[in-house]
Wavefront OBJ file of the C-alpha trace (Angstrom):
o trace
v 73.632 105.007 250.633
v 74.659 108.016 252.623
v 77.886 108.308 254.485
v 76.684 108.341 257.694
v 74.353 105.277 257.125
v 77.330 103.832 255.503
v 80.518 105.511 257.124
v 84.137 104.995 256.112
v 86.205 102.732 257.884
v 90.317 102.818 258.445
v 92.198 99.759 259.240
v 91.968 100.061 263.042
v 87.995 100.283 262.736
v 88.080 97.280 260.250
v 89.859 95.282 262.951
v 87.768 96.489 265.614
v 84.913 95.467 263.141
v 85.499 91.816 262.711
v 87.548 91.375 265.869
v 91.236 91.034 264.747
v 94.294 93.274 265.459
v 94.791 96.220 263.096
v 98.319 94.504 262.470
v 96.123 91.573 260.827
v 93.857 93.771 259.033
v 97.289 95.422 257.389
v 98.482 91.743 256.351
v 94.519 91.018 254.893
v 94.939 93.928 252.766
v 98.698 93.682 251.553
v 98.146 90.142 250.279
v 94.784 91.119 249.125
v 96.919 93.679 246.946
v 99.486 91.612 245.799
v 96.864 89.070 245.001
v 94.760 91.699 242.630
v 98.248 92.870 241.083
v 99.107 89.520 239.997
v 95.217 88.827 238.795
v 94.822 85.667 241.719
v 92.555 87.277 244.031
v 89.501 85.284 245.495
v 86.496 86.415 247.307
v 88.058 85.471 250.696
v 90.695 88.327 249.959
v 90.072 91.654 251.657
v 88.639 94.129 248.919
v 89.649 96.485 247.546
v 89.266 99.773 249.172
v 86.624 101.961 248.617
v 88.325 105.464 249.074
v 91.985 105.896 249.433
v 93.350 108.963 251.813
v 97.107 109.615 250.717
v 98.083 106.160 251.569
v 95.605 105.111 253.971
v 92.625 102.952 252.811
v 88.999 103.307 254.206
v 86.342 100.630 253.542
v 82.140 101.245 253.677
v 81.214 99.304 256.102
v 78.931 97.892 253.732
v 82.270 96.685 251.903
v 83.308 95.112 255.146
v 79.740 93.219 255.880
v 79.841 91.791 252.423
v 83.092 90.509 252.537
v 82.665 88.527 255.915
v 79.933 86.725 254.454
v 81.886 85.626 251.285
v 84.734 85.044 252.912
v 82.804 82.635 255.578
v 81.495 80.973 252.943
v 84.844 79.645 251.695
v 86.079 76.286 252.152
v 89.798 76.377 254.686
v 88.801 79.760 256.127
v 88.332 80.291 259.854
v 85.141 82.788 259.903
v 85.863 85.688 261.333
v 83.819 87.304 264.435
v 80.629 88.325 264.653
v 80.981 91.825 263.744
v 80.151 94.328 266.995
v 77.551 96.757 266.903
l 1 2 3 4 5 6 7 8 9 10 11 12 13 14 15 16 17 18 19 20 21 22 23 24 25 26 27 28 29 30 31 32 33 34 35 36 37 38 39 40 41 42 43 44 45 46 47 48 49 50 51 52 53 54 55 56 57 58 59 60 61 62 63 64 65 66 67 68 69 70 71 72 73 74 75 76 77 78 79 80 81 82 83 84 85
């Protein structure tokens, strides 16, 4: 899939995304890291990113689509916001 069907998202347009504050998006994806490091993580973790800028992560939005459906699916999870268009 092409970029521009499938663009590159930062932190703040993850949050925007699935309606949380980028501050929440930034805790998502340290424990999601800490989780892969130690070999626990579970498919309501935030993946891993797909590009890597320096130290700034991006995400397809693709990524991000997936992800909210898994992570609905799990049992104890709140499901996150319908994402905006």
């Amino acid at each position: 899939m092409a970029d521009q069907d499938d663009p590159l998202l930062d932190m703040d347009e993850v949050a925007a995304l699935i309606g949380v504050r980028p501050a929440t998006v930034r805790t998502y994806n340290s424990r999601a890291n800490k989780r892969r490091e130690a070999d626990t993580a579970t498919p309501s973790d935030l993946p891993a990113p797909d590009r890597v800028w320096g130290r700034a992560p991006s995400w397809h939005r693709s990524t991000i689509e997936k992800w909210r459906v898994a992570r609905a699916a799990q049992p104890n999870v709140r499901d996150v916001p319908p994402a905006s268009k």
